[in-house]
Z-matrix of the N, CA and C atoms (Angstrom, degrees):
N
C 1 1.457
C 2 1.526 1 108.74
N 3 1.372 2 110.34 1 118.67
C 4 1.966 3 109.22 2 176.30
C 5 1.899 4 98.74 3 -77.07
N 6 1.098 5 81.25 4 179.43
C 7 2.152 6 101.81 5 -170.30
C 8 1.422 7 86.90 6 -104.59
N 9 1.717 8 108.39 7 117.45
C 10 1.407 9 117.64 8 141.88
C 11 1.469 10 129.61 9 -8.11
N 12 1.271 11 120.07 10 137.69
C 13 1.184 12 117.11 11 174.77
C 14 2.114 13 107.69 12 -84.83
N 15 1.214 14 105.27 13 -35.39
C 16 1.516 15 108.40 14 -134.21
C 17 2.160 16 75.75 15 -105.18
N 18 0.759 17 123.55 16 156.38
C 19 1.500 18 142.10 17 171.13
C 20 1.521 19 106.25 18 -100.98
N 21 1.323 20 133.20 19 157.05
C 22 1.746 21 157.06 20 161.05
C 23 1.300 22 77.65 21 -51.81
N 24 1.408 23 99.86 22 123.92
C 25 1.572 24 119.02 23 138.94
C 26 1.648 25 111.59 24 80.55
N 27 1.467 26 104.49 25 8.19
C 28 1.680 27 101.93 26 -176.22
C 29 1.453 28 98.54 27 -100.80
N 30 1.830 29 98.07 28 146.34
C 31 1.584 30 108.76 29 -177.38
C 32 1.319 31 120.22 30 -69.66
N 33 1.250 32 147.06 31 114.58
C 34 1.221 33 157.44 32 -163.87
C 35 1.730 34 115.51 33 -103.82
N 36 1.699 35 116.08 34 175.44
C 37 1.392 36 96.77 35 168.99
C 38 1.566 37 84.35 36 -124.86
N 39 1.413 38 108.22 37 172.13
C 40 1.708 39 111.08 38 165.59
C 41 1.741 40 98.58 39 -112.79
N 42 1.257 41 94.10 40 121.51
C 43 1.277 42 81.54 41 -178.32
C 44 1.567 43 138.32 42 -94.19
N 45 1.019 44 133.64 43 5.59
C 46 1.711 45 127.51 44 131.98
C 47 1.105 46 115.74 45 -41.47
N 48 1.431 47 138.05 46 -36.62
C 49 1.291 48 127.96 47 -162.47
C 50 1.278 49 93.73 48 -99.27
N 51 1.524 50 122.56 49 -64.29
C 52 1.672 51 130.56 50 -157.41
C 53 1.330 52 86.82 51 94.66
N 54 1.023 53 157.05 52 56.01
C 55 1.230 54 156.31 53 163.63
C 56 1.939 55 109.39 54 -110.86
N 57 1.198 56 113.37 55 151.72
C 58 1.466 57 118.15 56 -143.12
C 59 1.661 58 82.37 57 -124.20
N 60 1.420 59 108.36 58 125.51
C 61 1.924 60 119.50 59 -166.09
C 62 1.344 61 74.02 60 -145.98
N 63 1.662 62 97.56 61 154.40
C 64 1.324 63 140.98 62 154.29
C 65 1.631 64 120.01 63 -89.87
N 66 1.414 65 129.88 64 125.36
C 67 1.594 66 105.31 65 -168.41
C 68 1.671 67 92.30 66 -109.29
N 69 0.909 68 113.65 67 153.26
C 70 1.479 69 133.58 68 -147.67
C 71 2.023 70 91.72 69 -100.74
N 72 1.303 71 95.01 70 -49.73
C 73 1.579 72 104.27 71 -163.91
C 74 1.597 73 112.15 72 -168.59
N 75 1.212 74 96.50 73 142.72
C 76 1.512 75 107.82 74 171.29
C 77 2.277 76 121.25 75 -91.03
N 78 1.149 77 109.84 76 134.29
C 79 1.612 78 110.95 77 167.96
C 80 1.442 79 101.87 78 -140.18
N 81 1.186 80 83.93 79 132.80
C 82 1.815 81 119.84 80 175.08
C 83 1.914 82 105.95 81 -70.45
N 84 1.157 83 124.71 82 98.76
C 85 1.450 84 112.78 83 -136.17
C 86 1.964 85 62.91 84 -112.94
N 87 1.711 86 117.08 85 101.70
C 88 1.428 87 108.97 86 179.21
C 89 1.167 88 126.52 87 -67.75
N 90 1.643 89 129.12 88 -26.51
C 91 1.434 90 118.15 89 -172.65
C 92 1.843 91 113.84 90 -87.79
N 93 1.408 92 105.58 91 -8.96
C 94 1.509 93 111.54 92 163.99
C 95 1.873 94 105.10 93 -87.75
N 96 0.995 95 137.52 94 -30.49
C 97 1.265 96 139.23 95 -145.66
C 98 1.532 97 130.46 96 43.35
N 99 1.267 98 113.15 97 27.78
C 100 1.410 99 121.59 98 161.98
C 101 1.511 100 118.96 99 -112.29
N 102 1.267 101 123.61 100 176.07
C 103 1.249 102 146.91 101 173.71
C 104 1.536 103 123.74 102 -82.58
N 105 1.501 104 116.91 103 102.49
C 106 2.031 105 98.88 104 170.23
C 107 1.139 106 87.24 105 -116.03
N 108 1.640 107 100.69 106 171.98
C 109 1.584 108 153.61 107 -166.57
C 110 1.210 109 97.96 108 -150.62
N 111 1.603 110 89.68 109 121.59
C 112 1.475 111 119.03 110 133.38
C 113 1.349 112 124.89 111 -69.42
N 114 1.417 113 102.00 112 147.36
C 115 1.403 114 85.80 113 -179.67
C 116 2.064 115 104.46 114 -144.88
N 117 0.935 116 91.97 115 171.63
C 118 1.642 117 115.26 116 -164.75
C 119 2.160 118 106.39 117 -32.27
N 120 1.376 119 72.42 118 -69.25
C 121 1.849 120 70.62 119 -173.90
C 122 1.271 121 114.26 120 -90.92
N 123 1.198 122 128.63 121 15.87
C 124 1.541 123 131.24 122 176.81
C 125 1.474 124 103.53 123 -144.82
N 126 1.213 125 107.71 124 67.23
C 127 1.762 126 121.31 125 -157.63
C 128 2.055 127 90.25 126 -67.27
N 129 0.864 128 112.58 127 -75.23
C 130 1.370 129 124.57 128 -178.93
C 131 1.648 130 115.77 129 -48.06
N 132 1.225 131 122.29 130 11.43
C 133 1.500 132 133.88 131 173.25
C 134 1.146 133 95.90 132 -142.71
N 135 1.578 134 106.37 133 147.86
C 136 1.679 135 134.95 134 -170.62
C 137 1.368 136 103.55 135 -113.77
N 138 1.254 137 120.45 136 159.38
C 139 1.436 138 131.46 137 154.37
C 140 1.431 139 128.52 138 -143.83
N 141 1.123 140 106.74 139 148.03
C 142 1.660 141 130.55 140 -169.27
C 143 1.429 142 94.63 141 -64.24
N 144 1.491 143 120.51 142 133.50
C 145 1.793 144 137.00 143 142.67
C 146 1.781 145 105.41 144 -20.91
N 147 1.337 146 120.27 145 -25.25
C 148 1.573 147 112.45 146 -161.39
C 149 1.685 148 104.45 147 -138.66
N 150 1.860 149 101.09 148 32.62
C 151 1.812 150 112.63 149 168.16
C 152 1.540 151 88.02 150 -127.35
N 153 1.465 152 134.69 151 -8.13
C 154 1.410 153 131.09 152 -159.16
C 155 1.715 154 90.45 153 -114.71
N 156 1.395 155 116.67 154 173.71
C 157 1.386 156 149.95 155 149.51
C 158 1.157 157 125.76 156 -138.09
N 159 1.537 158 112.23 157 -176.87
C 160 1.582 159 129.11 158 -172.09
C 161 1.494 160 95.79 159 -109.34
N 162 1.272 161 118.40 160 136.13
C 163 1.396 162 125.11 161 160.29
C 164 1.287 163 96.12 162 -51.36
N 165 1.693 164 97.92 163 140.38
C 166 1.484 165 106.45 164 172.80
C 167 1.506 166 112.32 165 -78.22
């Protein structure tokens, strides 16, 4: 299992949108081997380590 990129609760961007989310939580999603987040205003939708960014 690799280490998350994104931390609980740090502000993120989504990037199609550029829109500025809070991620709620990280899951180790094992049979893909990546990381999703939930995130703040789209509580009930997840996202992939590689739909998110780091504030520049």
């Amino acid at each position: 299992m690799s280490k998350n990129i994104f931390t609980n609760g740090e502000i993120v961007i989504i990037r199609v949108s550029n829109e500025l989310v809070t991620t709620l939580k990280s899951h180790y999603v094992k049979n893909m081997k990546r990381y999703s987040y939930p995130v703040d205003k789209y509580p009930s939708t997840f996202y992939f380590e590689e739909e998110l960014m780091k504030r520049g």
